[in-house]
MIVOSE-270001 format. One record per residue: x, y, z of N, C-alpha, C, O in turn; residue in one letter. Coordinates in steps of 0.05 Angstrom, whole numbers. Layout:
<pt><n_x>X</n_x><n_y>Y</n_y><n_z>Z</n_z><ca_x>X</ca_x><ca_y>Y</ca_y><ca_z>Z</ca_z><c_x>X</c_x><c_y>Y</c_y><c_z>Z</c_z><o_x>X</o_x><o_y>Y</o_y><o_z>Z</o_z><resn>A</resn></pt>
...
END
This chain:
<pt><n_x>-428</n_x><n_y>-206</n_y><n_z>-261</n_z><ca_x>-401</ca_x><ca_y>-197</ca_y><ca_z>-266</ca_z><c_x>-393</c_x><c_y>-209</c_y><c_z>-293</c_z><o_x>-394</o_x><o_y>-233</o_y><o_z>-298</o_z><resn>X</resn></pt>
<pt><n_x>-386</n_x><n_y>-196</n_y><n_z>-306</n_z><ca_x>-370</ca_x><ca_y>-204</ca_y><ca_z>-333</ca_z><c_x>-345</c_x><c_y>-220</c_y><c_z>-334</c_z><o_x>-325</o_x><o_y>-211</o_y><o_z>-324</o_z><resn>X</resn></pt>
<pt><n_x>-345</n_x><n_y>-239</n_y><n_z>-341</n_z><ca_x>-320</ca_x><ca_y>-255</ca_y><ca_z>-340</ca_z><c_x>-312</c_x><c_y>-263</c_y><c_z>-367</c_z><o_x>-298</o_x><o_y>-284</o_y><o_z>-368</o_z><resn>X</resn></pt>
<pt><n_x>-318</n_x><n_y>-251</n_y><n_z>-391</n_z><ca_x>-308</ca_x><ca_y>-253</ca_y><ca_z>-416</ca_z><c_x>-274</c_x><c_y>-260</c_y><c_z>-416</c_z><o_x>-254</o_x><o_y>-249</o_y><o_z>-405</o_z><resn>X</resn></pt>
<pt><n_x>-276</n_x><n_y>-280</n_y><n_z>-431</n_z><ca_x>-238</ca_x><ca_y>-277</ca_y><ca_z>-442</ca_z><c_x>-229</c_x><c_y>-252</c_y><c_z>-446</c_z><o_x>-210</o_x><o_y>-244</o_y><o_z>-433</o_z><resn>X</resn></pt>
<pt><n_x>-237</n_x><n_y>-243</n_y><n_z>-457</n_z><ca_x>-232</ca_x><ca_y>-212</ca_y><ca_z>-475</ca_z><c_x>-222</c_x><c_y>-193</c_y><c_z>-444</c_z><o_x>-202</o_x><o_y>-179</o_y><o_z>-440</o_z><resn>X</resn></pt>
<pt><n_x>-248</n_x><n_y>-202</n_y><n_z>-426</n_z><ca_x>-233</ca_x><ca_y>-171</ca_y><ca_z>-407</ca_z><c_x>-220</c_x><c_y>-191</c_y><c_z>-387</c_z><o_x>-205</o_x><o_y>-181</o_y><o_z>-370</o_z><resn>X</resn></pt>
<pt><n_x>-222</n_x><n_y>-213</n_y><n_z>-388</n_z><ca_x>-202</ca_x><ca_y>-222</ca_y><ca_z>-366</ca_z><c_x>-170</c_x><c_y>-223</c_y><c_z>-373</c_z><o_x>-152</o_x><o_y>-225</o_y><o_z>-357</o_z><resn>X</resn></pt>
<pt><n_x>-166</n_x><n_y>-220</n_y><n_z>-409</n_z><ca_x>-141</ca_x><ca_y>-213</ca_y><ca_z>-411</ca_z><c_x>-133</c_x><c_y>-190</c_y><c_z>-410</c_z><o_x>-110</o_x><o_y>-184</o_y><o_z>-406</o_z><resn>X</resn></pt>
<pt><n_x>-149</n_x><n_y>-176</n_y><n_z>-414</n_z><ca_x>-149</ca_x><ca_y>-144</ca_y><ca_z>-413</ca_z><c_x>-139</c_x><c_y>-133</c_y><c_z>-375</c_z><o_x>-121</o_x><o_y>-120</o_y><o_z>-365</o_z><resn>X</resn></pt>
<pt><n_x>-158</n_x><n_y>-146</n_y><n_z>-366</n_z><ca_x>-151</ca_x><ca_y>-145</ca_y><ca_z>-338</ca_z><c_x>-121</c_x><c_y>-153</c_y><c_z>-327</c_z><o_x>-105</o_x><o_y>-138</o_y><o_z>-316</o_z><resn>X</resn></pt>
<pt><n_x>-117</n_x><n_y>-177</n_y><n_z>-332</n_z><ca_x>-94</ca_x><ca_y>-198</ca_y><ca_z>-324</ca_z><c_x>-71</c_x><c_y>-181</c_y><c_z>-342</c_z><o_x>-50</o_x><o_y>-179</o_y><o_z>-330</o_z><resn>X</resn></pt>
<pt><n_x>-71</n_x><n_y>-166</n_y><n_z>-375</n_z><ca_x>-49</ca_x><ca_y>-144</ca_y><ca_z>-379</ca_z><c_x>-41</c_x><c_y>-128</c_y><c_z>-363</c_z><o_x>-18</o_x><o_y>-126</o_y><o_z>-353</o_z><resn>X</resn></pt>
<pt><n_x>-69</n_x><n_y>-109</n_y><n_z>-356</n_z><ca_x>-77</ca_x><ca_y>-81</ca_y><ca_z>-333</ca_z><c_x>-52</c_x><c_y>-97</c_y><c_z>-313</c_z><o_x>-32</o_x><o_y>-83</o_y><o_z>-312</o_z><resn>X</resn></pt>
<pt><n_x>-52</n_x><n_y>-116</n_y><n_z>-302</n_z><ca_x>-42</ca_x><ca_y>-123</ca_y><ca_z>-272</ca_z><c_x>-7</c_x><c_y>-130</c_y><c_z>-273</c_z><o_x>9</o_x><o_y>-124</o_y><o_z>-255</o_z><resn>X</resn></pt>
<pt><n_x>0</n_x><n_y>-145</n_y><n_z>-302</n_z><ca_x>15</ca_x><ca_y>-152</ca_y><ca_z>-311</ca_z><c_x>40</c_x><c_y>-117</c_y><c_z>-312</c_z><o_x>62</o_x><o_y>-114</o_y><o_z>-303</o_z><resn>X</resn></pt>
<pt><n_x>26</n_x><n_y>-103</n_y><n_z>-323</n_z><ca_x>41</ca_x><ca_y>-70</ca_y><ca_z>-327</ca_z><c_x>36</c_x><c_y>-59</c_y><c_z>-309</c_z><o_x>38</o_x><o_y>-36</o_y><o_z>-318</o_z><resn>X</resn></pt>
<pt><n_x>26</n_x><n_y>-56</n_y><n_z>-279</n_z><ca_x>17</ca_x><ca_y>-49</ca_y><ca_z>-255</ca_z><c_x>46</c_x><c_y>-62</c_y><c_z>-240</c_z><o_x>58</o_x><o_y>-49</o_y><o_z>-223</o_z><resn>X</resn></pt>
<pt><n_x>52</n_x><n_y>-82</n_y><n_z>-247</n_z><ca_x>70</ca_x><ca_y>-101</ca_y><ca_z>-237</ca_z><c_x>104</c_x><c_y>-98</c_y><c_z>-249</c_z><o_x>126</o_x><o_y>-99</o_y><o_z>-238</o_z><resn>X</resn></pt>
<pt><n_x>98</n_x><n_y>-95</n_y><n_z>-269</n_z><ca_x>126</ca_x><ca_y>-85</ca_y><ca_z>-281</ca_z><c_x>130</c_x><c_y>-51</c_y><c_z>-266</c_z><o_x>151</o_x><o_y>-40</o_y><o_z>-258</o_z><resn>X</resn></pt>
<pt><n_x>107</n_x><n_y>-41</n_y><n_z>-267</n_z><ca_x>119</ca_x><ca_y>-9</ca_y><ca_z>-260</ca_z><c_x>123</c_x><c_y>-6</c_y><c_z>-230</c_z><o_x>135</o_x><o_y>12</o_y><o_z>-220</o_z><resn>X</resn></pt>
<pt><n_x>112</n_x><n_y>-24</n_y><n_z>-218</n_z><ca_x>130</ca_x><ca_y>-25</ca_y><ca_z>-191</ca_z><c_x>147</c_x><c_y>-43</c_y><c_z>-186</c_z><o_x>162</o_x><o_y>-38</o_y><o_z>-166</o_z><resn>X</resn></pt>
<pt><n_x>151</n_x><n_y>-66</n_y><n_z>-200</n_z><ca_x>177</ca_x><ca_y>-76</ca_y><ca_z>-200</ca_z><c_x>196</c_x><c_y>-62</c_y><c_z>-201</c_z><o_x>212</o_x><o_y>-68</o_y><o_z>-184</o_z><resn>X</resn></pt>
<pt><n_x>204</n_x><n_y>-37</n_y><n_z>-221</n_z><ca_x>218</ca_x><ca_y>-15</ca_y><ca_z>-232</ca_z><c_x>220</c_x><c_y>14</c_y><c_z>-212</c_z><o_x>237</o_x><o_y>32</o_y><o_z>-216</o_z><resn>X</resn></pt>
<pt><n_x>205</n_x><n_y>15</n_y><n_z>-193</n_z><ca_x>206</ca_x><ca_y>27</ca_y><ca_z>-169</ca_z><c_x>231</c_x><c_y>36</c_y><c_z>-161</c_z><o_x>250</o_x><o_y>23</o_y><o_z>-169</o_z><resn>X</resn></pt>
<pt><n_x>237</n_x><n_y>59</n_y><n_z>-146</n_z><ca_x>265</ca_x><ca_y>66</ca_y><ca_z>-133</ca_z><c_x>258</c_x><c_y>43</c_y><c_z>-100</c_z><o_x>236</o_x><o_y>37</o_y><o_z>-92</o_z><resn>X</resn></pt>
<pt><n_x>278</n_x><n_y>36</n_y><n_z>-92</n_z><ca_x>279</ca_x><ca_y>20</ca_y><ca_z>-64</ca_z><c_x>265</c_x><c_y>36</c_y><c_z>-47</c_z><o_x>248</o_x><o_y>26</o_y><o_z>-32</o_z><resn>X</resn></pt>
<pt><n_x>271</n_x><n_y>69</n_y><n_z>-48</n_z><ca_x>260</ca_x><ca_y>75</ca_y><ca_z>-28</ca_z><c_x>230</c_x><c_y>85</c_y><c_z>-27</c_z><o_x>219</o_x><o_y>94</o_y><o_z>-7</o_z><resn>X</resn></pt>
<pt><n_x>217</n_x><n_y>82</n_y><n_z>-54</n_z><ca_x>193</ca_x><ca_y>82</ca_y><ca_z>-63</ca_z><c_x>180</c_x><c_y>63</c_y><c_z>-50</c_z><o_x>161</o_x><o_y>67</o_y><o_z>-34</o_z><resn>X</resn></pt>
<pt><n_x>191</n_x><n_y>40</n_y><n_z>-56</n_z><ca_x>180</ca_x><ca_y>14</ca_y><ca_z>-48</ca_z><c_x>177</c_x><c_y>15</c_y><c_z>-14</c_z><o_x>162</o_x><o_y>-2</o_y><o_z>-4</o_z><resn>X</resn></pt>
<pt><n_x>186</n_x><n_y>26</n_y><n_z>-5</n_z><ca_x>186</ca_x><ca_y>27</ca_y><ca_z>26</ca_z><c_x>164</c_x><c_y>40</c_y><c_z>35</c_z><o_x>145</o_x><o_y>32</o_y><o_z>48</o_z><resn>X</resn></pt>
<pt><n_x>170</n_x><n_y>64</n_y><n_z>25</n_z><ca_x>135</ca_x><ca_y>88</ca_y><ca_z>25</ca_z><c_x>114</c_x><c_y>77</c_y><c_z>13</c_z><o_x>93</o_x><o_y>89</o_y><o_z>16</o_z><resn>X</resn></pt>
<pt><n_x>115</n_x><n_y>58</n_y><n_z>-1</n_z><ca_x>98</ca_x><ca_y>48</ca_y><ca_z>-7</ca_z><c_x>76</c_x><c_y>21</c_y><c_z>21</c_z><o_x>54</o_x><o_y>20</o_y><o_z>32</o_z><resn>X</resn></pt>
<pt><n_x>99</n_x><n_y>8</n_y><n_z>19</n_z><ca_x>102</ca_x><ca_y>-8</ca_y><ca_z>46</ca_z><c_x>90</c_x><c_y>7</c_y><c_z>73</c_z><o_x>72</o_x><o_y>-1</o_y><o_z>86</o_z><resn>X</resn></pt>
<pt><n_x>106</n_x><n_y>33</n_y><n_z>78</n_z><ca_x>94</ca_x><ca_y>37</ca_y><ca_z>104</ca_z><c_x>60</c_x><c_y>49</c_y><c_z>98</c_z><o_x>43</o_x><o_y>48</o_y><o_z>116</o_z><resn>X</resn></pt>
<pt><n_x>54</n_x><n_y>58</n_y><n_z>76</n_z><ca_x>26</ca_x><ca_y>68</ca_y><ca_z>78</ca_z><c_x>14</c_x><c_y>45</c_y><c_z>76</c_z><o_x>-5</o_x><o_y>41</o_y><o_z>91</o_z><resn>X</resn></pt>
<pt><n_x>21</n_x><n_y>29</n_y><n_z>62</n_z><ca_x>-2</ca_x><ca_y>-3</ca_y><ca_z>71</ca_z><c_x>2</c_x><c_y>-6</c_y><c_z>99</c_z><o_x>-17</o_x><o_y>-18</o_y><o_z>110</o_z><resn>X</resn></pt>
<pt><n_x>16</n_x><n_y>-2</n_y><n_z>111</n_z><ca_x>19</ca_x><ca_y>-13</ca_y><ca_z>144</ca_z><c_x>4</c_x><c_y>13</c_y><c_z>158</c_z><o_x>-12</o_x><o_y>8</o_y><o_z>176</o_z><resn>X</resn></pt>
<pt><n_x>8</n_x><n_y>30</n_y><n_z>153</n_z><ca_x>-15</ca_x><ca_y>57</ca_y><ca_z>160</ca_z><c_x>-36</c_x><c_y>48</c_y><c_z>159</c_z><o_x>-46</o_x><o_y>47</o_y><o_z>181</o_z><resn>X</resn></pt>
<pt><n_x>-56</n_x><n_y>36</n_y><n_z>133</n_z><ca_x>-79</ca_x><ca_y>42</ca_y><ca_z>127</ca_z><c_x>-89</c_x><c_y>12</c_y><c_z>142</c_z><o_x>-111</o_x><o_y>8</o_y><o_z>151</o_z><resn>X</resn></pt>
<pt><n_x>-66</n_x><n_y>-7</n_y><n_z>143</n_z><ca_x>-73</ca_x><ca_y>-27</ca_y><ca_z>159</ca_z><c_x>-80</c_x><c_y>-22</c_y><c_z>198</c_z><o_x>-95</o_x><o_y>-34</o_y><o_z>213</o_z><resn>X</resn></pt>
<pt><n_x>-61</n_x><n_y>1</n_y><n_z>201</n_z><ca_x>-66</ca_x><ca_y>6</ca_y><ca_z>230</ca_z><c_x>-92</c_x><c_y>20</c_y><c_z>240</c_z><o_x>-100</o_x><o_y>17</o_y><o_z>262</o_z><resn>X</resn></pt>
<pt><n_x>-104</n_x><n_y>36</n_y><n_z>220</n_z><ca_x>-129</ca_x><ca_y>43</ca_y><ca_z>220</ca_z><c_x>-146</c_x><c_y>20</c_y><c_z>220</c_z><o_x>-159</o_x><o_y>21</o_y><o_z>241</o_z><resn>X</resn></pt>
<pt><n_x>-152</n_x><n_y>0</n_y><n_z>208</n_z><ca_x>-164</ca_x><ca_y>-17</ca_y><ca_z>202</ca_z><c_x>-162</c_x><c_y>-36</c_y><c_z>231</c_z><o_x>-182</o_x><o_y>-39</o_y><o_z>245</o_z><resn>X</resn></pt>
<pt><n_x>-140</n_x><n_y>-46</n_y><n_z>237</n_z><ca_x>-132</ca_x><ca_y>-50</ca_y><ca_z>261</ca_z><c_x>-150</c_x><c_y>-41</c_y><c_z>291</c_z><o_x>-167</o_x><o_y>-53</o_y><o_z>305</o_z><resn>X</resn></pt>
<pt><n_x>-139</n_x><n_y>-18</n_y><n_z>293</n_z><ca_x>-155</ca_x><ca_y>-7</ca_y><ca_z>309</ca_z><c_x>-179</c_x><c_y>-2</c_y><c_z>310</c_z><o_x>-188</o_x><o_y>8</o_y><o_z>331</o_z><resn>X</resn></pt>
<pt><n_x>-190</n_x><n_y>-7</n_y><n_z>294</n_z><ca_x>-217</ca_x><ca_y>-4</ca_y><ca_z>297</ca_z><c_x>-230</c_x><c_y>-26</c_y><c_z>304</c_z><o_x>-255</o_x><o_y>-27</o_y><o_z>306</o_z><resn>X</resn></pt>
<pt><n_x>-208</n_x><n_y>-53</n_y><n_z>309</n_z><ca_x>-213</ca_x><ca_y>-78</ca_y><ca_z>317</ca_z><c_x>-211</c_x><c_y>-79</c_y><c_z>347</c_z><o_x>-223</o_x><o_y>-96</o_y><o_z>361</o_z><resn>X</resn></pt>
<pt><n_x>-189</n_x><n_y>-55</n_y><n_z>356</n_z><ca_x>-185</ca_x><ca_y>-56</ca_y><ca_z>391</ca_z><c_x>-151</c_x><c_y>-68</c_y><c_z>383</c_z><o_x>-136</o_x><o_y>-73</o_y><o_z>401</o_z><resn>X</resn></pt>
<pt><n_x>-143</n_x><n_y>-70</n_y><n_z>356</n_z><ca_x>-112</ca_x><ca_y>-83</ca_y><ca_z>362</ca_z><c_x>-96</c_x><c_y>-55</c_y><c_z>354</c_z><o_x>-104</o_x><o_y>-34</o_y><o_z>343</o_z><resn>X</resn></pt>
<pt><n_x>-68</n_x><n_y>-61</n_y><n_z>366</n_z><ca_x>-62</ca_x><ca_y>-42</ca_y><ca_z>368</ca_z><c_x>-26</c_x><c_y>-50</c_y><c_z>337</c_z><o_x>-14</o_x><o_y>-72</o_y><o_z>338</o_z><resn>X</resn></pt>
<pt><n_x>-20</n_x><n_y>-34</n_y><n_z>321</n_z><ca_x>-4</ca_x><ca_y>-41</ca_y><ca_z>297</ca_z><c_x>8</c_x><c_y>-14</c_y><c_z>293</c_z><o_x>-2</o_x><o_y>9</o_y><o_z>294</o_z><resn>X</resn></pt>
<pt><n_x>33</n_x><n_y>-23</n_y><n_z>290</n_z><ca_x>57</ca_x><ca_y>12</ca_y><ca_z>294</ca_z><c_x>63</c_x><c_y>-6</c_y><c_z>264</c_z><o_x>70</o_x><o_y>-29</o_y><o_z>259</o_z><resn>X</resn></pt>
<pt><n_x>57</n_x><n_y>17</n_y><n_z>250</n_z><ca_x>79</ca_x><ca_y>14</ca_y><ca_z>222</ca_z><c_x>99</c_x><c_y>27</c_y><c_z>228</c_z><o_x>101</o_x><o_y>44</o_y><o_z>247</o_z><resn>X</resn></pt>
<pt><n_x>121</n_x><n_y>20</n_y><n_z>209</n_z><ca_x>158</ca_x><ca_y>20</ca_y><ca_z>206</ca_z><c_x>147</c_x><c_y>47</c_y><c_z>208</c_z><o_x>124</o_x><o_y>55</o_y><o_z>202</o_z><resn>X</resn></pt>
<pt><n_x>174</n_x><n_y>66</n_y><n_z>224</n_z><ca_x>182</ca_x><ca_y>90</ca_y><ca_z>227</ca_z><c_x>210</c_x><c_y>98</c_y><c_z>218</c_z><o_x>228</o_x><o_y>92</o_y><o_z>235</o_z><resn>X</resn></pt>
<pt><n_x>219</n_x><n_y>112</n_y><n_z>190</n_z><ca_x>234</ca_x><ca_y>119</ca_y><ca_z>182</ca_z><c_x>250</c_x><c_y>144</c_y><c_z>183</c_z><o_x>235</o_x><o_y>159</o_y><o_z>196</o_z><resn>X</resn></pt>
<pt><n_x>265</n_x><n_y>153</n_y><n_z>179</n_z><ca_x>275</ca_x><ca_y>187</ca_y><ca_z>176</ca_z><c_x>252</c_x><c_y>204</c_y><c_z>166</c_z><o_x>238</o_x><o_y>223</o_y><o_z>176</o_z><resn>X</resn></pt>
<pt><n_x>252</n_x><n_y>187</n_y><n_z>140</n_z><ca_x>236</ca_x><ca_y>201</ca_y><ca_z>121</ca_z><c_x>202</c_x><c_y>213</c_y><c_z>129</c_z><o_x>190</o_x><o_y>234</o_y><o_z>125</o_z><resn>X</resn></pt>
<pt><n_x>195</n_x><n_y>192</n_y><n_z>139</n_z><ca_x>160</ca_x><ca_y>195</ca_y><ca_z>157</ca_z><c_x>162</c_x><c_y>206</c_y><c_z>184</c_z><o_x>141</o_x><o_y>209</o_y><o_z>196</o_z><resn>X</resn></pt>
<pt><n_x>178</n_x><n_y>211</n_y><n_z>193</n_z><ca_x>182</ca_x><ca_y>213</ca_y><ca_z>229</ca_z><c_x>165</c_x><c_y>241</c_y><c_z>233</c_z><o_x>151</o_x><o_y>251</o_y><o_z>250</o_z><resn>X</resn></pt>
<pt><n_x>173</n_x><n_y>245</n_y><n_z>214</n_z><ca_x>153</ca_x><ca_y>279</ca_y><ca_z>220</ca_z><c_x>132</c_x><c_y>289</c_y><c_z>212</c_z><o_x>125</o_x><o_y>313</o_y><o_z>214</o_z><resn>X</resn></pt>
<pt><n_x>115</n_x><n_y>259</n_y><n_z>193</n_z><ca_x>94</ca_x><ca_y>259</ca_y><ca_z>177</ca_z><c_x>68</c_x><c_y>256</c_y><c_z>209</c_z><o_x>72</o_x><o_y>245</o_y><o_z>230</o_z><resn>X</resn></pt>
<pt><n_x>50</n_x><n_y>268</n_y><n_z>200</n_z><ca_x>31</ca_x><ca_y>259</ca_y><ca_z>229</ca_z><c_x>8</c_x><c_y>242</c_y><c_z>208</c_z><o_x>-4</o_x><o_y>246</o_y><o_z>187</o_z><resn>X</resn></pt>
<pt><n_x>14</n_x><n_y>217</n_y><n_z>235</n_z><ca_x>-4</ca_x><ca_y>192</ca_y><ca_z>224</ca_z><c_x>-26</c_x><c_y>188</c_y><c_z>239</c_z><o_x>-27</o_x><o_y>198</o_y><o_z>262</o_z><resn>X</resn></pt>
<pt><n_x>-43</n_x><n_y>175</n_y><n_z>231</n_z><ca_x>-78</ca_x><ca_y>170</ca_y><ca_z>238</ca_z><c_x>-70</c_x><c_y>154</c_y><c_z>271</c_z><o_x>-90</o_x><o_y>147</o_y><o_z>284</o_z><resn>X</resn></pt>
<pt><n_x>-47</n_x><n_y>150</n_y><n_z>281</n_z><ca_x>-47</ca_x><ca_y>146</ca_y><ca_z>304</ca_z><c_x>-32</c_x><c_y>161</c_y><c_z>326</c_z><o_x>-31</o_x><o_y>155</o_y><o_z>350</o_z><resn>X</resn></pt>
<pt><n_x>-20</n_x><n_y>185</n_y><n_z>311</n_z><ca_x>-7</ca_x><ca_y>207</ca_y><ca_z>321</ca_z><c_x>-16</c_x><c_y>231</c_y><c_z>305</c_z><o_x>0</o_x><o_y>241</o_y><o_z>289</o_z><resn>X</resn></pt>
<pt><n_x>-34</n_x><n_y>239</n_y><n_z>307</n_z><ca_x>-38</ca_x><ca_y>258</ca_y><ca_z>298</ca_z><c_x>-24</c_x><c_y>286</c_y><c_z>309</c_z><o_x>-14</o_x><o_y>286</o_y><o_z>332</o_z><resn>X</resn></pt>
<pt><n_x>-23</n_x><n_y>310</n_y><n_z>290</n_z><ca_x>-8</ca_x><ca_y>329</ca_y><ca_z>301</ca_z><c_x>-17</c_x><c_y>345</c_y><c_z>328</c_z><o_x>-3</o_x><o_y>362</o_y><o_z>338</o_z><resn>X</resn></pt>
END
């Protein structure tokens, strides 16, 4: 693996403006954002035998998820 200065600042910028542009996010972006990590976590989850309900909003209620499928 390459660990040059050169791309580790290059990298550590990449993460730095990754970070500003969701800092800058609408609130409710940030939320949908939030519940699909808790989605992709419940998959992951279950495949352990545990069982993980991500947040259920207005907005998703009628989305069909990998644990409710339609």
């Amino acid at each position: 693996m390459d660990t040059s200065p050169e791309l580790l600042t290059e990298v550590f910028a990449a993460k730095a403006a990754r970070h500003l542009v969701l800092s800058k996010a609408p609130f409710d972006e940030k939320i949908a954002m939030l519940i699909r990590l808790q989605e992709m976590a419940a998959v992951i989850a279950g495949c352990r035998g545990q069982i993980l309900r991500p947040w259920r909003t207005t907005a998703n209620l009628l989305k069909p998820t990998a644990s409710h499928p339609e």
